[in-house]
C-alpha positions in Angstrom: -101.8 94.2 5.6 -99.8 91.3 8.2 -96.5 93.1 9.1 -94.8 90.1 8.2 -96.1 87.5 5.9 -94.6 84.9 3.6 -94.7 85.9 0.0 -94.9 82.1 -1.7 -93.1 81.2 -5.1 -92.6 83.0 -8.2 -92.9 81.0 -11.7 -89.9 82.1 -13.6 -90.7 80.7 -16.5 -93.9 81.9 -17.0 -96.6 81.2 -20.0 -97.2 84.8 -20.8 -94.2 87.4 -21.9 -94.6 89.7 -19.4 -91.7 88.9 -16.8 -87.8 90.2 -17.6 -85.1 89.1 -16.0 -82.5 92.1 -15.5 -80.2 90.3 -13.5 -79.0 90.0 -9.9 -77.4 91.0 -6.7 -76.3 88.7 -4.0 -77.2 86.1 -5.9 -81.1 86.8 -5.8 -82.6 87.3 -9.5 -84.7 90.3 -10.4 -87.6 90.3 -12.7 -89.4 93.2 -13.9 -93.0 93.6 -15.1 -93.2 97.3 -17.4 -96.5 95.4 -19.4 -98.9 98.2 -18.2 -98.0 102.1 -19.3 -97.2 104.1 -16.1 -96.6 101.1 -13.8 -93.6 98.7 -12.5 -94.1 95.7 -10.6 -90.3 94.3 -9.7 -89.6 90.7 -8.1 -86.6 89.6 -6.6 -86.8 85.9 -6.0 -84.2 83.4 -4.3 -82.9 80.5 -7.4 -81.6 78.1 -4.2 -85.2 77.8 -2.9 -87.6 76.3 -5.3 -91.1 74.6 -4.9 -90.6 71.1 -4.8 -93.1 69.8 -7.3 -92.1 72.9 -9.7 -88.7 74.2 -9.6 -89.3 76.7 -12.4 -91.0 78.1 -9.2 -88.4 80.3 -7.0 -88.8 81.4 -3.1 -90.0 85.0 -3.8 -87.8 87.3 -1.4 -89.3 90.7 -2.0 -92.0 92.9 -4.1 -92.3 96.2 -5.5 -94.7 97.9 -6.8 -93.7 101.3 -8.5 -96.1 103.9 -10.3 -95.0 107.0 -12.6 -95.2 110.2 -10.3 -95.8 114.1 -11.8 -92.0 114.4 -10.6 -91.0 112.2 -13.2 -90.0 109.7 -10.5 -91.1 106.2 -9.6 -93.1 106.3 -7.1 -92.5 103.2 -4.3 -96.3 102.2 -3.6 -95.7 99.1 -2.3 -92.6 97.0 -0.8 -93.4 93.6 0.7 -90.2 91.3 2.0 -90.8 87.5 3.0 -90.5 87.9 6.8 -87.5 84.9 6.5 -85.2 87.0 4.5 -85.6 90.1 7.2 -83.1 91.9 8.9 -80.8 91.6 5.8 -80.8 94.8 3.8 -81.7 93.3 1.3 -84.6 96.2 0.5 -82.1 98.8 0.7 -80.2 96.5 -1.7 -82.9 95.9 -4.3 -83.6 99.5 -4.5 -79.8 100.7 -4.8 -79.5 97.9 -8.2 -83.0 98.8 -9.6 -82.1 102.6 -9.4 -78.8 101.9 -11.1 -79.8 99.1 -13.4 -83.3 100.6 -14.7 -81.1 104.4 -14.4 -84.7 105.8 -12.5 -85.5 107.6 -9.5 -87.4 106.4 -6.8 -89.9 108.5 -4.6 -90.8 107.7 -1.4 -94.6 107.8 0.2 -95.4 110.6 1.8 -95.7 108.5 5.1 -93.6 106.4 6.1 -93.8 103.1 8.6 -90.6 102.5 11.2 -89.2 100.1 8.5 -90.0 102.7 6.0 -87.9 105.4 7.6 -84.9 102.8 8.4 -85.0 102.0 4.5 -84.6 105.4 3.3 -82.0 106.1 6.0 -80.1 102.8 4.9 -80.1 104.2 1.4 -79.0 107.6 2.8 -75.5 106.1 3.9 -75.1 104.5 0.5 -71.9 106.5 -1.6 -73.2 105.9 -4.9 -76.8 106.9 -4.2 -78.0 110.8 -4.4 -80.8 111.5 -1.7 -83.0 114.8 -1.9 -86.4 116.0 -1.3 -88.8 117.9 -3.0 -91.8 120.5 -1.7 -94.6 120.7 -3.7 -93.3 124.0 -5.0 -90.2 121.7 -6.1 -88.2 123.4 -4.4 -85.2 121.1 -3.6 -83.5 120.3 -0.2 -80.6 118.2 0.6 -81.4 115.2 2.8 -78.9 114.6 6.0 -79.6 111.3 8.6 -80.9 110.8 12.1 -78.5 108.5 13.4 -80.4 108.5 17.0 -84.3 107.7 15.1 -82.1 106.0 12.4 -84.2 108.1 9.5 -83.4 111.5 7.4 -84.7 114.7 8.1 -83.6 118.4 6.7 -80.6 120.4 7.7 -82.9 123.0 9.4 -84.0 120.6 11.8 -87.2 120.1 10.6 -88.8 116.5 10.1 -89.3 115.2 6.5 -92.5 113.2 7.5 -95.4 114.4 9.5 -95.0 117.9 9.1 -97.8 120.5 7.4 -95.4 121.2 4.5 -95.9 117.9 1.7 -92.3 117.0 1.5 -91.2 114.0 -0.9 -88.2 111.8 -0.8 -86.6 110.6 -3.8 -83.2 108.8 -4.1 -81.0 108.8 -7.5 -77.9 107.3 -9.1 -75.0 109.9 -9.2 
């Protein structure tokens, strides 16, 4: 997968019934896909930009791909952001309104890119947001921030990510 890539247009008024608008958040729409049992798909798409020949068709800024986890969680299995709308928060920001407006947990992956780790830590420092993790055993641990690696770790020190214990991440609404 290109680190950064464009992500194209988004047809918001599509021919099938799939696609749901749930509203928006610095003035970027979200859809929502729940068509197939277990799965998410989530679009967040930019109504100023649109394709010039079709402008039902709007600049997509970010998707998410989220699967139903054991935890009763959504699991986050894919994020991609159009590399123009980077640097923004604006992943942090999606994340933060789907938790809140769909009222679900998220789960992080297991590992983690840089970005990865600077997302989760971005959503760490938001008030209304609850972070935790869980071991396998789910056992429960509160979630603090590395503000030097800019990512969150336990309060005994130890790392969340590549360690030998399976440690998952999941951020909730309070």
């Amino acid at each position: 997968m290109k680190k950064s890539e464009k992500l194209g247009y988004f047809d918001s008024r599509p021919t099938y019934e799939d696609w749901e608008k749930i509203g928006s958040f610095r003035r970027l729409h979200v859809y929502v896909d729940r068509s197939m049992d277990g799965f998410m798909e989530i679009e967040v798409v930019d109504p100023t930009v649109t394709h010039g020949r079709s402008p039902q068709r709007l600049k997509r800024v970010l998707y998410i791909n989220l699967s139903r986890t054991k935890f009763k969680a959504w699991h986050v299995d894919i994020t991609k952001l159009d590399k123009s709308y980077a640097g923004r928060g604006i992943a942090a920001q999606a994340y933060r309104y789907i938790i809140k407006k769909l009222g679900i947990t998220l789960q992080a992956g297991e590992c983690q890119s840089k970005g990865g780790r600077k997302l989760w830590y971005d959503l760490a420092q938001i008030m209304d947001l609850q972070l935790f993790a869980k071991s396998k055993a789910s056992r429960r641990y509160e979630v603090g921030i590395d503000c030097e690696n800019r990512e969150v770790w336990l309060p005994n020190g130890k790392e969340v990510y590549d360690t030998e214990k399976e440690m998952y991440v999941f951020a909730t609404a309070f």
